[in-house]
C-alpha positions as CSV (number, residue, x, y, z in Angstrom):
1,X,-106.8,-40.1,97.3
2,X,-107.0,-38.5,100.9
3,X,-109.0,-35.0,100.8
4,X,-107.6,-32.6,103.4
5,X,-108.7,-29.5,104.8
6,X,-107.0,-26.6,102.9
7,X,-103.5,-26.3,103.7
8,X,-102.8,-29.6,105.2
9,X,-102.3,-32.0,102.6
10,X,-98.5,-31.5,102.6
11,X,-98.2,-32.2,106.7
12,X,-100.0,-35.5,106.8
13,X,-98.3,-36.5,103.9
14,X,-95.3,-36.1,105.0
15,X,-96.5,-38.0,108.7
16,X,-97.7,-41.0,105.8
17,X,-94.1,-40.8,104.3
18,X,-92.3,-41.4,108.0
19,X,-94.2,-44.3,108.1
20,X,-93.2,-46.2,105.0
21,X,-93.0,-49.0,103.7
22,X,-93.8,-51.1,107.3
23,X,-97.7,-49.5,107.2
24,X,-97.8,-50.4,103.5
25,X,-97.3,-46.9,102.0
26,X,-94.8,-46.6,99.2
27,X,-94.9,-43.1,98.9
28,X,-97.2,-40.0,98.6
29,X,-97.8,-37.0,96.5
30,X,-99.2,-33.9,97.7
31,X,-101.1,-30.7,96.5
32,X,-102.6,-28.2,99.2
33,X,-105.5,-30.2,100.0
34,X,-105.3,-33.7,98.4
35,X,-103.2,-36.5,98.7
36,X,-102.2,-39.5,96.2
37,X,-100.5,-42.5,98.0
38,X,-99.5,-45.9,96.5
39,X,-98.8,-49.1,98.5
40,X,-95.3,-50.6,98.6
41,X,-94.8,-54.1,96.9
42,X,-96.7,-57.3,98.8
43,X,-99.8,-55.0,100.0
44,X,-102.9,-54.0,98.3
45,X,-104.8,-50.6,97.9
46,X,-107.1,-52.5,100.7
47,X,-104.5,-52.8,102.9
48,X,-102.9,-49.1,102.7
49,X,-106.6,-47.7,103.5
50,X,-106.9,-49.9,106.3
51,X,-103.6,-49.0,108.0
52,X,-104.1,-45.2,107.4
53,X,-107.8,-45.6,108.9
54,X,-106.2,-47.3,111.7
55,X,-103.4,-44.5,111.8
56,X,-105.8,-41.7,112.3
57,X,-109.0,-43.5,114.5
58,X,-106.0,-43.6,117.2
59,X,-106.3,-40.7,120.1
60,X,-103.7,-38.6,120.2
């Protein structure tokens, strides 16, 4: 579960989504400020947090 601020939930879900199955994310849900997301086959819950830590410590 990813908490978001109000509102945003759906946008970084769908940024999650474009990344797919390469960064480990099967899919997400999304509600106005939570997210559920499930890794794809071959990688673990451990590994799906990691890569969206990674994702979002990067300077934009």
């Amino acid at each position: 579960m990813i908490h978001t601020s109000p509102g945003a939930a759906q946008l970084i879900a769908r940024l999650l989504d474009s990344l797919g199955k390469a960064e480990g994310i099967l899919g997400s849900i999304a509600g106005d400020d939570t997210i559920f997301t499930t890794p794809a086959r071959g990688f673990t819950v451990k590994d799906l947090h990691d890569a969206i830590l990674v994702l979002f410590e990067q300077e934009l």
